[in-house]
N, C-alpha and C positions, 0 to 999 in steps of 0.2 A: 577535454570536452566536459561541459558541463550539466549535469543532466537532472531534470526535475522527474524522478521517477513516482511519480503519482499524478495525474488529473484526470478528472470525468469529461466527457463531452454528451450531450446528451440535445434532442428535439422534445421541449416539455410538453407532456402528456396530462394530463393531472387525472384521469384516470388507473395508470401505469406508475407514476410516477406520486405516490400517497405517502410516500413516508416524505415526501417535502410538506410539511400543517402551516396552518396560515403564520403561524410567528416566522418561519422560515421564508417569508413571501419573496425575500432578494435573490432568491434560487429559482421562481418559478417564472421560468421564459429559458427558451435556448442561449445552450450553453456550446460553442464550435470552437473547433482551431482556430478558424478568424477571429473570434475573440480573443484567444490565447495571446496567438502571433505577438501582438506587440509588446505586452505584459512581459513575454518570453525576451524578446530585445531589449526593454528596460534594462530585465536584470542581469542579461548577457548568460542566457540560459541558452543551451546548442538543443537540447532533445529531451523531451518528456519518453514516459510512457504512461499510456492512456488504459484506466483500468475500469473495470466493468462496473457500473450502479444498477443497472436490471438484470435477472435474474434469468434470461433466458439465450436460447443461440442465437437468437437475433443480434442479442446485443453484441455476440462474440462479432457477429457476420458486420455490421453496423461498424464497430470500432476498424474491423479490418480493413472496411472500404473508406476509411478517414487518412487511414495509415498509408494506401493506396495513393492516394489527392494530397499529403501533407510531408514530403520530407521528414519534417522535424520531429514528428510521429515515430521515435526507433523502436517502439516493442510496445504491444497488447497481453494485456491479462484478461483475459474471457471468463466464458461461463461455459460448463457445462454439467449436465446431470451426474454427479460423481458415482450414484447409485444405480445407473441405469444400468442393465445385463448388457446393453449392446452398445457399451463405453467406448472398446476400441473401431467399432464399426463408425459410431458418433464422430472419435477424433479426426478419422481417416479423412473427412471432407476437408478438413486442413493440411493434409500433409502439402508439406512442399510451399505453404505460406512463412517464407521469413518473419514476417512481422511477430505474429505469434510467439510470445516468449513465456504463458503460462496462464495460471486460471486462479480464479477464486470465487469463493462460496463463501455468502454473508451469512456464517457461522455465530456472530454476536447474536442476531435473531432465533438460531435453534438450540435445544435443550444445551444443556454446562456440558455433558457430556459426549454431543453430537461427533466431534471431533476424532474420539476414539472409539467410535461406532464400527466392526468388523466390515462392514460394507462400503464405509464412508474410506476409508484407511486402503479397504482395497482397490477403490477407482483411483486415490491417491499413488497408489505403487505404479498405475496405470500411465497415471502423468506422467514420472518419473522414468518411464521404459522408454517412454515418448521422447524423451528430453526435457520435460517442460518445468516448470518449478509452481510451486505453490504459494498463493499470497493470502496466508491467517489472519482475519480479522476477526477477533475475540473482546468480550469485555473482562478483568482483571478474574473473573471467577470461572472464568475458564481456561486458565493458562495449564493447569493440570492435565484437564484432557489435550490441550494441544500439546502436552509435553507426552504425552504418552504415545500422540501421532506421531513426532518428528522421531521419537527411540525407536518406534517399529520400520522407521523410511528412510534409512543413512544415506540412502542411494538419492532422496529427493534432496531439491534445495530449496529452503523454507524462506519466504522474508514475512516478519512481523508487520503488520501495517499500523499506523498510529500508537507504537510502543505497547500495542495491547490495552490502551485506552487510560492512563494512570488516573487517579482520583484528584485532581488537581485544584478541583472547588473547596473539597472538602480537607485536603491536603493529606489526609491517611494515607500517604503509600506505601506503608511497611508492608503491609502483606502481597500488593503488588507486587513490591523491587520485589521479596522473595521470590514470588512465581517467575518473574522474570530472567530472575537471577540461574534458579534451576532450566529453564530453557537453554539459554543462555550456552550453557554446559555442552551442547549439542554444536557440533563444528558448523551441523549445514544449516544452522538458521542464522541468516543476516536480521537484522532490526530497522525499520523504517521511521526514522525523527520526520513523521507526518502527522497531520489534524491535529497536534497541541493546543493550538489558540482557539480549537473548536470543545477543548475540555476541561478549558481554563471560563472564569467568566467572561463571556461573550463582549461586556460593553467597558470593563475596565480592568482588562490584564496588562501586567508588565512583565519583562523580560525574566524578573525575580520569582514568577510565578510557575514560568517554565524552565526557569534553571535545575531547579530539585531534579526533575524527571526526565532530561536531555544527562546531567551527571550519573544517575543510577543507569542510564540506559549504555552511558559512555562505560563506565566502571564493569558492569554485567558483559559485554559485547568486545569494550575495546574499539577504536577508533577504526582499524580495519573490517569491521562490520557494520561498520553504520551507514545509512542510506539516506539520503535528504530527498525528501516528497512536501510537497504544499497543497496537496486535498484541493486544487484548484476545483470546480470552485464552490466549493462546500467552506472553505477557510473564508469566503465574504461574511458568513456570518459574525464573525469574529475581527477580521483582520482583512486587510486591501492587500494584496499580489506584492509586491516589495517589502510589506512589512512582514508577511511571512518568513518570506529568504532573506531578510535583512536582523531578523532574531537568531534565527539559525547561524549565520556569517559572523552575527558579535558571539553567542557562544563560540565558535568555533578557534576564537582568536588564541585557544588556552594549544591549540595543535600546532604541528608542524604543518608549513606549505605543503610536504608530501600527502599527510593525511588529511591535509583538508582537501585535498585535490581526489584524493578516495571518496570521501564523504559526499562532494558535489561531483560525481561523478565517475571515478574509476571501480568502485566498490558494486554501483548501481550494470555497470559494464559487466560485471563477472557474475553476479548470483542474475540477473536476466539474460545473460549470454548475448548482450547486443552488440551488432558491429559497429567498428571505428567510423 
């Protein structure tokens, strides 16, 4: 099975919805599984999983009822207030939704250190009782505290979202692959080869631009932790739906059939706990 574990779906708001700025304008109109649907035929993709762009339960509630209407929909990453005193009271309104296979918190936007916040770490232990896994989206200067979260959380399962963001423009990624590399160390965090062509130059990257940063993340992780997501559709900025997964598919030729078959798919099955 093949599985694009990353895409947004969203009804655009443009009040709710501000971090899309006018340069971003090919974002600003709904984004649904109808749209997906074919995109996903194309490239002979069987199942996403659809993860949260708003901040609130709604959105959790939202994506669950897409997941509900969509087959191909096999697992949500939600939202919820990881702070709140009445976290396990919050989850409970979910128990017993399969879909549901985990949460995250747009962590790139809060302080470097947010991640290893005593409060933040313990609604995380919270998920982790639950079953659920966490999806860390950090920028390269915060991979420290996220490394301080996944040491305190052996019990969670962690997947990296867009490789932690490498510096791709500017091509400095020493100090990145290192952060990366110390994560890495930690058995329960998978790595997500998503949003690249959205941190490479937007209007004329090549495949040599995302090579560096798909091989540190290979070399750091190892082929059986890698995860392939396409930021649909946040990667139009960058890049059209085939060229996405058709980057990813020429790297991938350096693997075996087994592992590639992890990477598009079987890897993304086990740290989301999705069914066959």
């Amino acid at each position: 099975m093949r599985i694009d574990a990353h895409q947004h779906y969203w009804r655009f708001d443009p009040v709710r919805d501000q971090w899309i700025t006018p340069e971003m304008s090919v974002l600003r109109r709904d984004f649904l599984p109808r749209d997906a649907a074919p995109l996903l035929a194309q490239s002979k993709i069987d199942g996403v999983v659809a993860v949260q762009a708003d901040q609130s339960e709604a959105e959790t509630d939202f994506l669950l009822a897409l997941a509900a209407q969509h087959d191909f929909i096999r697992g949500v990453v939600g939202w919820v207030d990881l702070r709140a005193t009445d976290l396990t009271d919050r989850l409970a309104r979910w128990h017993g939704n399969h879909a549901l296979k985990g949460f995250r918190h747009i962590a790139q936007g809060e302080p470097d250190d947010f991640l290893a916040r005593n409060e933040v770490v313990a609604g995380i232990k919270q998920l982790g009782i639950h079953g659920y896994s966490y999806d860390i989206l950090i920028y390269p200067r915060q991979l420290a505290a996220a490394e301080e979260l996944v040491a305190r959380c052996p019990e969670v399962r962690f997947i990296v979202d867009h490789c932690a963001k490498p510096p791709l423009v500017s091509g400095e990624l020493a100090r990145w692959q290192r952060g990366l590399g110390h994560l890495a160390q930690h058995p329960n965090v998978f790595c997500k080869l998503s949003g690249l062509v959205t941190e490479a130059a937007w209007g004329g990257w090549t495949d040599n631009d995302l090579f560096p940063a798909l091989n540190a993340a290979a070399e750091a992780f190892g082929p059986e932790r890698l995860i392939f997501g396409s930021d649909w559709p946040v990667c139009l900025l960058a890049a059209d739906y085939p060229g996405v997964v058709g980057v990813i598919e020429r790297w991938a030729t350096r693997f075996t059939a087994a592992e590639r078959d992890l990477l598009f798919g079987g890897t993304a099955q086990q740290a989301y706990q999705l069914e066959g």
